[in-house]
N, C-alpha and C positions, 0 to 999 in steps of 0.2 A: 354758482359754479361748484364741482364738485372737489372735497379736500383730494391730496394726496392722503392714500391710505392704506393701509395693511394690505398683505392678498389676502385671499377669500382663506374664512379661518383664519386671522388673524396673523402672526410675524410667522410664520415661515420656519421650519425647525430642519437643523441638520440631518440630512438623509434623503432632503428634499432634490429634486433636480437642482445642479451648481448654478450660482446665484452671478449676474455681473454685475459688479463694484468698481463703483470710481467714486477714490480719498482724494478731498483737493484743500492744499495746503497753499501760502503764500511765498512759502522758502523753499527750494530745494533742499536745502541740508536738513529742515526739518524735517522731511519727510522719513529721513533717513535717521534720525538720531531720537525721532520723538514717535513715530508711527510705525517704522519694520518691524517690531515686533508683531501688531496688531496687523500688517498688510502679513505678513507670512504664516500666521494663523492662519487666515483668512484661507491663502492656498492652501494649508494642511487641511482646510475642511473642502477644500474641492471646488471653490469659488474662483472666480476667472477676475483679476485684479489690475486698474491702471491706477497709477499715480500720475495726476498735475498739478503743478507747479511753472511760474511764471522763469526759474531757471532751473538750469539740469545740466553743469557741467561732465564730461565725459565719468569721471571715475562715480556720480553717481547716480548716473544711467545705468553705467555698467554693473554697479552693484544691486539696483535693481532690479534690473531686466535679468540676470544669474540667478533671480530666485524664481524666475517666472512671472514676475509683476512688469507690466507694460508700462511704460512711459510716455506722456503727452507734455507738451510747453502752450502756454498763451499768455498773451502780451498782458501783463496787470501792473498796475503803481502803486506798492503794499501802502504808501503811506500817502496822505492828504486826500482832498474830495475832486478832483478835475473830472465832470460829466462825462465828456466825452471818449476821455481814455478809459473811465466807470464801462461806458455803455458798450465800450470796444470789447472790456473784457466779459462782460457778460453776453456779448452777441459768438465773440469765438466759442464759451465756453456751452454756448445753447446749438452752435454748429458739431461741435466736438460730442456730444452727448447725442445729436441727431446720428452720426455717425457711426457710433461706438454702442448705441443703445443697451446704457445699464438700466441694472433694476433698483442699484441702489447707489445715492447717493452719498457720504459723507464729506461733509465740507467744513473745516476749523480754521478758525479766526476773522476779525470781521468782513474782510472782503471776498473770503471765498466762502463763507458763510452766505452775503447777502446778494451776491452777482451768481453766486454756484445755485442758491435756492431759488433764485428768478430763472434761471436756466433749465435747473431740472423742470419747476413748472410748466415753461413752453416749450419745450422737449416732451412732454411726456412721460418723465421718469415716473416709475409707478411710487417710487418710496425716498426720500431726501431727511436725514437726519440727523441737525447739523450739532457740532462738540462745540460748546462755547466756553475757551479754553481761560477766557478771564476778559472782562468787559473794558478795563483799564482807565488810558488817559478822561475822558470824558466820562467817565461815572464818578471819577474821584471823589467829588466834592456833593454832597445830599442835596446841596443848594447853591450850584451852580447860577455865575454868571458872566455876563460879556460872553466873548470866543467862546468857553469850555460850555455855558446854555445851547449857544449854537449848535455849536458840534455835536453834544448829547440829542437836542432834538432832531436833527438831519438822523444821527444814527437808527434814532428809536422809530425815527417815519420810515427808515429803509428797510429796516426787520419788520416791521406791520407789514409794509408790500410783501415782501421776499416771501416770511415764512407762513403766509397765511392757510397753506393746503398742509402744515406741517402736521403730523400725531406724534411726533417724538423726539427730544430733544436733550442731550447732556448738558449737565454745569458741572465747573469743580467745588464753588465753597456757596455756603449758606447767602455772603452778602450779595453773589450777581444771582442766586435762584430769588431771592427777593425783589430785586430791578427786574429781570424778563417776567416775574410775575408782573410786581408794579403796574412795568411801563406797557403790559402785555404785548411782548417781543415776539411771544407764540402763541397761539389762540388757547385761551383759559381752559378748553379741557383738551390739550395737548399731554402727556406724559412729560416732565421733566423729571431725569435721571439725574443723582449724584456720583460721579466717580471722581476719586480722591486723589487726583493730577492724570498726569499721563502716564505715571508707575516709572517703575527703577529698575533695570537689571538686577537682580541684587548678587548674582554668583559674578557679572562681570565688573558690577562696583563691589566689592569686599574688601574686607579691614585691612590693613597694614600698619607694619607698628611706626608707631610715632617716633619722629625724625629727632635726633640732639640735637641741644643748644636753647637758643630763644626761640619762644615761638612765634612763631610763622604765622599772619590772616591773610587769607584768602580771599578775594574778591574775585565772583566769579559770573560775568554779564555783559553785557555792551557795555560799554562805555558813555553811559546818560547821564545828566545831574540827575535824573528823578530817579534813579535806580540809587543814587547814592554814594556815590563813586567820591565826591568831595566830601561829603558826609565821613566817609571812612577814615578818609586823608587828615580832617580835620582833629578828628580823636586820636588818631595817631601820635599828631604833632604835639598835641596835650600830655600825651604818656608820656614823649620823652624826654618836654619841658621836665616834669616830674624825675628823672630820671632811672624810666623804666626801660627795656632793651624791647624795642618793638619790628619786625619785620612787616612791613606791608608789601603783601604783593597782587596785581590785578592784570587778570584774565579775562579779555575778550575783543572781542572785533571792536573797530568805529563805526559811526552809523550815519545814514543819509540826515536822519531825523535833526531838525533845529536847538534841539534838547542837548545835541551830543556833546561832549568837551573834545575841542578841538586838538588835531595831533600834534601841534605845538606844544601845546599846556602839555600834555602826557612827555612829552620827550624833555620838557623840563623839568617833573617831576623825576624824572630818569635820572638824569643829568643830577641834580642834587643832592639825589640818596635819598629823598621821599618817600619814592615807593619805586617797588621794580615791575617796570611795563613789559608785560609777559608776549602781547600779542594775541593772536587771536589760534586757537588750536581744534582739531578734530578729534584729539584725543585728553580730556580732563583727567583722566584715571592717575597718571603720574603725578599729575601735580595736585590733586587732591592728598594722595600718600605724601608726598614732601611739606604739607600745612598740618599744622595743627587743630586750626579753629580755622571755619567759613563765615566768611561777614557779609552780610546780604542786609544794607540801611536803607532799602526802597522804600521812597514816597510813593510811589505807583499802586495800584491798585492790581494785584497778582489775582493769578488763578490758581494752582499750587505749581510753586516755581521749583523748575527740574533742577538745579543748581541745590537748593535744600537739599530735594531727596537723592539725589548723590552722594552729596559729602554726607549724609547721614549714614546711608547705605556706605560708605568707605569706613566707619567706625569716626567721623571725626561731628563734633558739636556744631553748633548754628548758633552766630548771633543775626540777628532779624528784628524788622521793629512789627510794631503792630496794625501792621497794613491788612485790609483782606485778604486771606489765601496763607497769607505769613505766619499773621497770629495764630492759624487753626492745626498750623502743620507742626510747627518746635511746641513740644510742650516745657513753658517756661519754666525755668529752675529744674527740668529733668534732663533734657536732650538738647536743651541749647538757654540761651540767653533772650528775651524779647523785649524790647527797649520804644517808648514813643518814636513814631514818624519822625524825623529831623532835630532832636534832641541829641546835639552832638555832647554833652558831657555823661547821658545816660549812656549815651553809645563808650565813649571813652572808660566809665567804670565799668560797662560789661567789658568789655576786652581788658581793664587793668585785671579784672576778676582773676581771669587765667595766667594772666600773667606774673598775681601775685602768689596762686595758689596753683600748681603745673597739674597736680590730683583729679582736677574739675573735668582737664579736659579727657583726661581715660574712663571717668567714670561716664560724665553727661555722655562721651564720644558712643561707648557700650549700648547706654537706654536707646543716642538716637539710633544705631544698628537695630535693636529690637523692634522699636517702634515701625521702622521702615519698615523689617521683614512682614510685620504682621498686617502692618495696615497697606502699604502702598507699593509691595510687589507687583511688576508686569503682569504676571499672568493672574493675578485678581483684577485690574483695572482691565483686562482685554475681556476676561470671562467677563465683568458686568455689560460693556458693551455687546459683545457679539451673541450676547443669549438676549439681551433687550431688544436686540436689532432681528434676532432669529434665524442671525446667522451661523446657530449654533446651538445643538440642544445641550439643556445640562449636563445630563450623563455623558457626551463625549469633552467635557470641558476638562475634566480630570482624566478624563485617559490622557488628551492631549498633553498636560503638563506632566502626567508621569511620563508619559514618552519622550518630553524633550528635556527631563530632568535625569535619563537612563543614561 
C-alpha cells in the first residue's frame, strides 16, 4: 500500500497554490486557547482552514469563523475506549474529510490523532501530521501492569494502524520521542519533530508586579489526583502546622475522568479556608498577576504543560515535580522549584522556600520570563511546525512575525 507522502518535491513551500487544512482537536476551547495562533497563521499564509472538535459552543464558533477558519463538530468520547462510539467518530470524520477534501491533516491528542489518522488514510488525504502533544496516563509507568499494560498496549496497536502512511510527526519532550520511537507509534523512518510545547503569548502573558502580603500558590489544571491537586493541599497544610502564612488557591474546571476529586471535596476545602476554589475561567491572565508562585505537583506524565509557560511568561516562578515535560521545562533552582513526583514534604519545603525568603520569587520569577521568551514563544513553536509541514517557507516566517509584532 502506498505511504501518505509529501507532494511531488517534497513539503510544499509558501507561494505555492493555498493549501486546505483541517486541525482536529478533542476540545473546543482548546482549539482556541492552544492552536489560534497556529490556525491564523495558517490564513496569513493564504491557506483555507477548518477546525474540528467534538464541541463548539456559539462564542467559539463565532471567534473562529471571524477569522476566517471554518468550523466542523463530530460526535467523539475524548475519554475511555467504547468501539463503537471509536468507530462512529472515525467514520464521521472519514465522511467530513470526504467532503471537505483537505490536503492536510493535522490532528492532536490521542483520539484525534488516531480516529483523524485512520480517516485521512481512507479519505485520501494526501498528507496527515499528527502533534503528539504528551502520551500521558498509560505511558506513566516504563513497566506497566494490570489496567495501565492494557491500556498502553490497545494505544500502541491503534497508532501502528492509524499512522502507518505517516512521513511526519511532532513530540514535545525527549521521554514520549523515546516511546513513539520504542513502541514504533510511526514507521521508523518517519520524521519526528521536537517543538517545545504549544508556545506562549508572551506580549499577552507579560510581567506584573507582584501582589502584597503572603504569598499566594497557584494551582492551575483540572481538577485530578494525578495532576496533584491533593498533593498541593497537603504541603500546604504542613506550612501552616509550622506556622507559615500560606494562601492556596486552584484554578480549573472538573472533569468527566474517575481520577477527578469530587465537587464536594472542593466545596469543603472552600468551606474550611483550605484553599480558595477559584472555578473554572477563560481567562488566567488576572489570576496569574494576583500569585506569586505556580504550583503544578503532577504525577502525570506531561508534554510541555501550558500552565508552566504562562505563569512563567507572566514573570511568576514554578514549582513542578519531575514528571516528563515538567522536569525539561523549569530549570530547577533558576526559574522555578523541581521536586520528586508525590513527595509531599519536598513539595512543602519548595513552597516554604518562598515563603521564607519573598527574594526568590522576583528573581527565579525574572529568569523564568527570559527562559520562556527565548525558548518557547508562539511564533517559534508555529514557525517550527509550519516550515516542517511546508506550510510556510522560511523567509516569510520572519516577515510574518515582524508584521504581527508592528
Amino acid at each position: 500500500m502506498n505511504r501518505m507522502v509529501s507532494p511531488p518535491g517534497g513539503h510544499s513551500q509558501a507561494g505555492a497554490a493555498p493549501r486546505r487544512v483541517m486541525v482536529i482537536g478533542s476540545l473546543g476551547w482548546s482549539l482556541v486557547n492552544f492552536r489560534l495562533d497556529l490556525m491564523r497563521r495558517m490564513r496569513a499564509n493564504g491557506h483555507h482552514v477548518t477546525a474540528v472538535t467534538p464541541d463548539l459552543d456559539g462564542e467559539i464558533r463565532q471567534r473562529l469563523e471571524s477569522l476566517g477558519i471554518r468550523t466542523a463538530t463530530v460526535p467523539m468520547q475524548r475519554t475511555g475506549i467504547n468501539p463503537l462510539a471509536d468507530m462512529a467518530t472515525m467514520e464521521a470524520l472519514r465522511r467530513l474529510m470526504r467532503r471537505e477534501r483537505p490536503d492536510v491533516v493535522i490532528p492532536y491528542t490521542m483520539k484525534p490523532i488516531v480516529y483523524g489518522a485512520m480517516a485521512a488514510r481512507l479519505a485520501g488525504v494526501p498528507a496527515c501530521y499528527p502533534l503528539f502533544t504528551g502520551l500521558g496516563y498509560a505511558f506513566s509507568d516504563p513497566r506497566p501492569r494490570g489496567k495501565r499494560r492494557i491500556v498502553r498496549d490497545i494505544s500502541v496497536a491503534l497508532h501502528r494502524l492509524a499512522t502507518g502512511r505517516v512521513d511526519l510527526a511532532f513530540c514535545y519532550n525527549d521521554a514520549d520521542r523515546d516511546d513513539i520511537r520504542r513502541h514504533r507509534m510511526i514507521p521508523p523512518d518517519a520524521r519526528l519533530v521536537g517543538v517545545p510545547g504549544s508556545g506562549v503569548d508572551t506580549a499577552r502573558f507579560a510581567p506584573a508586579p507582584l501582589p502584597p502580603g503572603p504569598p499566594v500558590f497557584l494551582f492551575v489544571g483540572r481538577m485530578l489526583r494525578s495532576k496533584g491537586v491533593e498533593d498541593a493541599l497537603a504541603a500546604a497544610r504542613l506550612l501552616r502546622a509550622q506556622g507559615l502564612p500560606v494562601r492556596l488557591e486552584l484554578l480549573g474546571p472538573t472533569d468527566s475522568n474517575p481520577d477527578a476529586i469530587a465537587p464536594e471535596l472542593l466545596a469543603r476545602w472552600q468551606a474550611s479556608g483550605e484553599a480558595v476554589v477559584l472555578g473554572e475561567t477563560r481567562d488566567v491572565v488576572p489570576h496569574l498577576h494576583r500569585a506569586h508562585v505556580v504550583v503544578l505537583p503532577t504525577r502525570l506524565r506531561e508534554g510541555v504543560p501550558r500552565t508552566i509557560l504562562e505563569a512563567m511568561a507572566c514573570g511568576r516562578p514554578v514549582i513542578t515535580t519531575d514528571a516528563p515535560g515538567c522536569r525539561e521545562t523549569v530549570a530547577d533552582g533558576r526559574s522555578g522549584l523541581v521536586v520528586p513526583a508525590g513527595d509531599v514534604p519536598a513539595l512543602a519545603r519548595a513552597m516554604g522556600a518562598f515563603v521564607e525568603d519573598p527574594s526568590l520569587v522576583r528573581r527565579m520569577g525574572a529568569e523564568a520570563r527570559r527562559q520562556v521568551c527565548e525558548h518557547h514563544d508562539v511564533d517559534l513553536v508555529n514557525r517550527i511546525i509550519l516550515t516542517a509541514t511546508g506550510l510556510e517557507a522560511e523567509g516569510d516566517s520572519r516577515a510574518l512575525e515582524r508584521e504581527a509584532a508592528a
